[in-house]
Wavefront OBJ file of the C-alpha trace (Angstrom):
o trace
v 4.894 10.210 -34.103
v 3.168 7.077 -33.518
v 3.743 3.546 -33.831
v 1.363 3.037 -36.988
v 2.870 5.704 -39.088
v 6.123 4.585 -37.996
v 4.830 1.103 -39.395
v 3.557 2.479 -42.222
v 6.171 4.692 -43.642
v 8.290 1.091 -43.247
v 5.652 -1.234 -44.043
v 6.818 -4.038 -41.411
v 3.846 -3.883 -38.579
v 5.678 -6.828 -36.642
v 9.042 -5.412 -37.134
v 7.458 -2.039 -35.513
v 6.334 -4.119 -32.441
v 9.749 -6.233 -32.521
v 11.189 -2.556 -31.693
v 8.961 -1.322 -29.272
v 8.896 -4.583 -26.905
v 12.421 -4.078 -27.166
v 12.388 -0.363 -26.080
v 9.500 -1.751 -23.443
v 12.615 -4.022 -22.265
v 14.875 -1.537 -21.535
v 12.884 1.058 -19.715
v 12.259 -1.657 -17.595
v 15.928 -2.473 -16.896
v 16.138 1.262 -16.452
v 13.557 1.444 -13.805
v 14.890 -1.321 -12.169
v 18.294 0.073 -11.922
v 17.043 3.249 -10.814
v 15.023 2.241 -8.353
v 17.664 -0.299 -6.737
v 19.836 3.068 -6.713
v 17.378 5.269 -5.043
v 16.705 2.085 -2.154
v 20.382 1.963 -1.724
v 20.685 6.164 -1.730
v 17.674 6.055 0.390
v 19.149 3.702 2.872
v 22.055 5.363 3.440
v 20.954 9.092 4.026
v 18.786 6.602 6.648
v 20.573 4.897 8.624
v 22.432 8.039 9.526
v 19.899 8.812 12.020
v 18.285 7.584 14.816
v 15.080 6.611 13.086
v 13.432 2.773 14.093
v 14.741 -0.127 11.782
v 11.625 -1.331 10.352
v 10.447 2.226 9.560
v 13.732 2.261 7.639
v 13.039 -0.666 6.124
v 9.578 0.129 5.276
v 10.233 3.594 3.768
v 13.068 2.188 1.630
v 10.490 -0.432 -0.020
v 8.164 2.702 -0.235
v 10.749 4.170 -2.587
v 11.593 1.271 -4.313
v 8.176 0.672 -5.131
v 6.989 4.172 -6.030
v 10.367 4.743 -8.487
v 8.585 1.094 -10.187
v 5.293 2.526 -10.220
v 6.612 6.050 -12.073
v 8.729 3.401 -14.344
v 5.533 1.459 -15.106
v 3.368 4.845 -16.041
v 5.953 5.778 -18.006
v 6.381 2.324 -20.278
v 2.638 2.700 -20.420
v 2.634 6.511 -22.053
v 5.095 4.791 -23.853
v 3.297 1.768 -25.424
v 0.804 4.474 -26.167
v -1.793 3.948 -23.182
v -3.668 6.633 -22.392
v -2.278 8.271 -19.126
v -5.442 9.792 -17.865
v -6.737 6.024 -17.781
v -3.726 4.906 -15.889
v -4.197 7.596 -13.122
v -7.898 6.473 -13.018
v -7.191 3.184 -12.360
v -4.412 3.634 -9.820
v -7.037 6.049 -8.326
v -9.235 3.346 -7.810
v -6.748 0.880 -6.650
v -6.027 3.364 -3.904
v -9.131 4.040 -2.497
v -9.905 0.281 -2.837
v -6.623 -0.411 -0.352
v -6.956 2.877 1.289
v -10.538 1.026 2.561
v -9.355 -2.384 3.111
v -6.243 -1.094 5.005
v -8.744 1.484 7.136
v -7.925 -0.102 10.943
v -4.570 -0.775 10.210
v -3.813 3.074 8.476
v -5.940 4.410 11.501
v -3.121 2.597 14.197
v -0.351 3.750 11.919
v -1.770 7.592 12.387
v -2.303 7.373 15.700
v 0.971 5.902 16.536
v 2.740 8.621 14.899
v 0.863 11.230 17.475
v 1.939 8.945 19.710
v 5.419 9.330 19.284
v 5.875 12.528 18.826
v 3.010 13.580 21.288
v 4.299 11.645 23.987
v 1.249 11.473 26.789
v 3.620 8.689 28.314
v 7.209 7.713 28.313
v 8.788 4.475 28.128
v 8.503 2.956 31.601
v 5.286 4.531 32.597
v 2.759 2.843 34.266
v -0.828 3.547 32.257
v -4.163 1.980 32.557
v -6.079 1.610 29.475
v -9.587 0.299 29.566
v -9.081 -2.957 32.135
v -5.247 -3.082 31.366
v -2.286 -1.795 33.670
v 0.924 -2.029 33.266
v 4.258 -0.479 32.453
v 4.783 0.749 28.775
v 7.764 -1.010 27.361
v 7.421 -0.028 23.236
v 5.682 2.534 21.784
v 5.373 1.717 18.263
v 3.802 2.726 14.964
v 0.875 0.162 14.979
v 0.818 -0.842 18.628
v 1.773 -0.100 22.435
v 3.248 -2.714 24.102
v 2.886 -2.730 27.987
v 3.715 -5.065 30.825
v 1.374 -5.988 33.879
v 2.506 -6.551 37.130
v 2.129 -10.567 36.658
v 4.797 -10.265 33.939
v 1.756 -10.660 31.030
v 2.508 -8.336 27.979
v -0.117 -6.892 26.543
v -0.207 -5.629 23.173
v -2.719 -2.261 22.748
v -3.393 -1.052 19.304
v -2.349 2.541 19.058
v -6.034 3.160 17.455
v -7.428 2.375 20.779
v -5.241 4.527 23.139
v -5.878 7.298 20.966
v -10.037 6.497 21.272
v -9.873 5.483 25.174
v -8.642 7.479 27.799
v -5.529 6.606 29.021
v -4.278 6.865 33.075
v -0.820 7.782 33.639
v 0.120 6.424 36.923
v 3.461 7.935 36.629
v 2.745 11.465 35.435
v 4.053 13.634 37.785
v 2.463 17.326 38.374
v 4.697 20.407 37.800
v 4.295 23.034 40.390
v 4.935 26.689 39.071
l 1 2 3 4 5 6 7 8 9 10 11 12 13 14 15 16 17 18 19 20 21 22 23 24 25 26 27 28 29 30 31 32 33 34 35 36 37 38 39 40 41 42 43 44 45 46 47 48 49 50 51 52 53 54 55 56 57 58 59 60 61 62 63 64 65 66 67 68 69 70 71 72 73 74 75 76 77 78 79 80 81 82 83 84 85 86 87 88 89 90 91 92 93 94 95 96 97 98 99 100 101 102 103 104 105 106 107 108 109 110 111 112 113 114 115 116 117 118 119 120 121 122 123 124 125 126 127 128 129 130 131 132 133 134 135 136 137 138 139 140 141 142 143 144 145 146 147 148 149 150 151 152 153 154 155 156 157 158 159 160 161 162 163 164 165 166 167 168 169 170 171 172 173 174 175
């Protein structure tokens, strides 16, 4: 049933929106509740393990937002937009990101194989490009290392994953 016939079998068109900006107003409140409630779940299933802060932090807000973003699509199909044009536009709001965001995504990737790849510990010493020093944080963006003239260098993970990397420390394994 639609809004118009619902307007029309009562013959109050403003009384029909008066109802559905009032339904709009509580899905809203009932996204927002539920996605405060998945954060908080979400946050703490995490911080029972041994995962990094900020990636906590960051995956909670990833929840947070995407139970807003479901809430919002559904308001929409609601209100009586088409869905297919809300997945078409969120489409193209991705890619749009997903391009502007390129470098940053490709550090992000490549820090992950970093971590759980793990061509160097913390404490190693690695050259990459001109730079030596002693890794001191592996992270999800960038590798932090420390010369021997106590100057920290910050390497994006995007480039140690290009470049070859030196690992002074590696020792070989005899059968």
């Amino acid at each position: 049933m639609t809004w118009e016939v619902v307007a029309a079998a009562t013959g109050r068109l403003v009384e029909a929106w008066i109802i559905r900006i009032a339904i709009g107003f509580a899905f809203a409140l009932i996204t927002w509740q539920l996605a405060r409630w998945a954060r908080a779940s979400f946050d703490r299933a995490a911080t029972r393990t041994r995962a990094d802060a900020n990636a906590r932090l960051l995956a909670g807000r990833l929840v947070y937002g995407a139970v807003w973003l479901l809430g919002l699509i559904w308001l929409l199909s609601f209100v009586g937009v088409d869905q297919a044009g809300i997945l078409a536009t969120f489409g193209a709001v991705g890619l749009a990101l997903g391009l502007a965001v390129q470098d940053i995504l490709k550090s992000f990737f490549a820090g992950l194989y970093l971590l759980f790849e793990r061509p160097f510990l913390l404490g190693d010493e690695i050259q990459v490009k001109e730079h030596v020093g002693r890794v001191e944080e592996v992270g999800f963006r960038a590798t932090t290392i420390r010369t021997d003239d106590n100057i920290l260098i910050v390497v994006p993970n995007a480039i140690i994953f290009a470049e070859v990397v030196a690992n002074r420390s590696s020792k070989r394994q005899t059968p």
